[in-house]
C-alpha positions in Angstrom: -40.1 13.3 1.3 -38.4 10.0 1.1 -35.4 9.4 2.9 -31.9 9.1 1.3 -28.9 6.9 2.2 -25.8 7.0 0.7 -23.4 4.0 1.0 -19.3 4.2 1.5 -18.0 2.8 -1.7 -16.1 -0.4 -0.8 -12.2 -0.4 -1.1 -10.1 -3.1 -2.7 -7.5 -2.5 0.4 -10.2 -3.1 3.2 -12.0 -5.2 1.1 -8.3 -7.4 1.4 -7.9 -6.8 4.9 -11.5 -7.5 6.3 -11.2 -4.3 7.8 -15.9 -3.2 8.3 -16.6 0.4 8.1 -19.4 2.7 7.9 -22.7 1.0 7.2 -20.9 -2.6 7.1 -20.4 -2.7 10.5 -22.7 -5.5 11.6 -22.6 -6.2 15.2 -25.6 -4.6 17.7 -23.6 -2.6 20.1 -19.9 -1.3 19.6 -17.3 0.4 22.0 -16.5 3.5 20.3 -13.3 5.9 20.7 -13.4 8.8 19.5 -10.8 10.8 17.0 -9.2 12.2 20.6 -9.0 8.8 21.7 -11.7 9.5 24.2 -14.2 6.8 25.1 -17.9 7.2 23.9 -19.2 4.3 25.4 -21.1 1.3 24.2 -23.2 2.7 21.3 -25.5 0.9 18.7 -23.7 1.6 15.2 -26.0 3.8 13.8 -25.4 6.4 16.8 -21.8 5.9 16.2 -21.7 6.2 12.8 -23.9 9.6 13.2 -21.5 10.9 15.2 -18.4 10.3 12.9 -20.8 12.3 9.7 -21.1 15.0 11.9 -17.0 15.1 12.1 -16.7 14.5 8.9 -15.0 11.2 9.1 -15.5 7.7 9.3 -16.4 4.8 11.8 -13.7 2.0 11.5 -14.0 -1.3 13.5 -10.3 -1.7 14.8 -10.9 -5.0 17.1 -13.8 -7.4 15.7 -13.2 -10.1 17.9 -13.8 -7.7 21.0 -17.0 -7.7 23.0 -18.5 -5.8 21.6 -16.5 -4.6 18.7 -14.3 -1.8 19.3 -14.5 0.9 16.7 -12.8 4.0 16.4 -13.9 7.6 14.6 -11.0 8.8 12.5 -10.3 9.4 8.6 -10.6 5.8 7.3 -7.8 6.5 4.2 -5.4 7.9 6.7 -5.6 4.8 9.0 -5.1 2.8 5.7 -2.0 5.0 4.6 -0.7 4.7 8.4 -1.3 0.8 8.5 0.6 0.3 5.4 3.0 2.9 6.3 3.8 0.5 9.6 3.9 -2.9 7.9 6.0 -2.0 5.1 8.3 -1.0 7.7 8.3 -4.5 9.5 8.9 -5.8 6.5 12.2 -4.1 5.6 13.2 -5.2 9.2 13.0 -8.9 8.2 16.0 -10.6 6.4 15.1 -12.6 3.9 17.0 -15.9 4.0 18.0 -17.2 0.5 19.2 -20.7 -0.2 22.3 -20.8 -3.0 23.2 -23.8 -4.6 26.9 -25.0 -5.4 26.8 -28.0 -7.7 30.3 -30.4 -7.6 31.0 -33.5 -9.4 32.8 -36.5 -8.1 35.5 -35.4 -10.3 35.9 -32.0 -9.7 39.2 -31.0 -9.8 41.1 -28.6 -7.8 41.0 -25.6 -9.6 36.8 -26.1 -10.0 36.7 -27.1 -6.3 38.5 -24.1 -4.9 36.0 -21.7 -7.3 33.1 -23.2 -5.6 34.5 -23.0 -1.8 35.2 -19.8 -2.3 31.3 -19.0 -3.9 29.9 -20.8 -0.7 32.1 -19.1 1.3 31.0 -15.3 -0.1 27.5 -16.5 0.0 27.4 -17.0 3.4 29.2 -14.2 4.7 25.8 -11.8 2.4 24.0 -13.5 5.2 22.7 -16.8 2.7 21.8 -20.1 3.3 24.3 -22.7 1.0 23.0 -25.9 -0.4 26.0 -28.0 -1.4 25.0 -30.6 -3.8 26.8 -33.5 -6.3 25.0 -35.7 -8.4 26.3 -39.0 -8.8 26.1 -40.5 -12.5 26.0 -44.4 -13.5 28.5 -46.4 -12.1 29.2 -43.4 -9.5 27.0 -44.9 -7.4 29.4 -47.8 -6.2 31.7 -45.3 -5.2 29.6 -42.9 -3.2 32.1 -42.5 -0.5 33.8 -40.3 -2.8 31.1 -37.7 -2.9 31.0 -37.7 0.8 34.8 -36.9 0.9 34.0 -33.6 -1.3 31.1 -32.7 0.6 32.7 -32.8 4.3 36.1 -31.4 2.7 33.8 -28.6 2.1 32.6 -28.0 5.6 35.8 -28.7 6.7 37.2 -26.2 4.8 34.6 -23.4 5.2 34.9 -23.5 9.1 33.6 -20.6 10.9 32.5 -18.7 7.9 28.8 -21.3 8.3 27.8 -24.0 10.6 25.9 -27.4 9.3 21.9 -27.3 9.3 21.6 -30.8 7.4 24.8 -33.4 7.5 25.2 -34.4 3.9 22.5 -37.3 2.9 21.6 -39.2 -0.2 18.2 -38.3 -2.3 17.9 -40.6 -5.1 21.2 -40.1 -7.1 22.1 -36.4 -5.2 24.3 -36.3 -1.8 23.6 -32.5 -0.6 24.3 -30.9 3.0 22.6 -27.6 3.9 25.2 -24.6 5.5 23.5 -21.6 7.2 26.1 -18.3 8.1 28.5 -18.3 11.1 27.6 -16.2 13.7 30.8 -14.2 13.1 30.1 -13.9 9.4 26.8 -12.2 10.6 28.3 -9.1 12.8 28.5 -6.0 11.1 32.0 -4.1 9.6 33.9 -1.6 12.0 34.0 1.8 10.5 36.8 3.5 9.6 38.5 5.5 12.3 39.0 9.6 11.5 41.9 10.4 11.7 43.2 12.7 14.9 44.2 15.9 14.0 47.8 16.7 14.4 48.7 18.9 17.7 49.1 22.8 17.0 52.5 24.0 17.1 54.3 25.2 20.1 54.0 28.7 20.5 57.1 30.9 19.7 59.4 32.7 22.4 61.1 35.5 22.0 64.5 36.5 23.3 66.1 39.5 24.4 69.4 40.5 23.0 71.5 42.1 25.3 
């Protein structure tokens, strides 16, 4: 009678992840664990793997760079669900940093300016990153001390609400600075207070009438 084998068809997630199961497990000798998180020893794959059939689930190699190999018996799409489970979850963790840009002019006027400052100022208090930039346009060039003015007026003005990463600097034609949040700007809102609830009344006493 010939013999049969049947091959684990290959997942695009593990496929992604270079995770080996099953048959593709290539080293000689692995440490197995066991669904109970027992140790089975150092067993050649094929043992392993026979002993995961007979629970009806599937031989996973957790630690390739171990020696040898450490693999673990357990329901491969479950440990796929519960790995994904975990990293989406570290991801939500991480704050995203975001760089916003506020453009000026050399002549910006006062109105414009204030607009902006304010902008910078609300995007670093979200948590943001502010690039503060101004473009200098023909003859602006001879008078580049004049962007610099509107620039550190800017820091100036923003104060505690961010702190400088990059001191304004020319590249080509644009003088930008780079204004990361203030550490006070970062701390969370109070919460409301509940109100206390009044005191009960005095109790009433009664009199004798003579």
């Amino acid at each position: 009678m010939p013999r049969i084998f049947w091959r684990t068809p290959i997942d695009k997630r593990s496929a992604k992840q270079f995770i080996r199961i099953n048959e593709r497990i290539r080293a000689r000798e692995v440490r197995v664990i066991d669904d109970a998180g027992n140790q089975l020893g150092i067993l050649p794959p094929f043992e392993a793997l026979k002993i995961a059939r007979e629970r009806g689930l599937d031989l996973v190699e957790v630690s390739p760079n171990a020696v040898p190999p450490v693999c673990r018996i357990q329901d491969y799409g479950k440990f796929l669900y519960e790995k994904d489970k975990s990293e989406r979850a570290a991801r939500k963790k991480q704050k995203i940093i975001v760089v916003k840009e506020v453009k000026f002019s050399v002549t910006v006027d006062e109105h414009d300016y204030q607009t902006k400052k304010n902008q910078a100022v609300r995007f670093l208090t979200e948590g943001d990153k502010v690039k503060a930039s101004l473009r200098f346009k023909g003859r602006q060039m001879a008078h580049r001390e004049l962007g610099y003015a509107i620039i550190n007026r800017l820091i100036q003005d923003i104060g505690d609400a961010g702190t400088v990463e990059f001191m304004p600097r020319m590249e080509g034609t644009t003088l930008h600075a780079i204004l990361a949040p203030g550490k006070k700007e970062q701390q969370a809102a109070k919460k409301p207070v509940a109100p206390k609830a009044p005191p009960p009344p005095p109790a009433a006493q009664s009199q004798t009438i003579q």
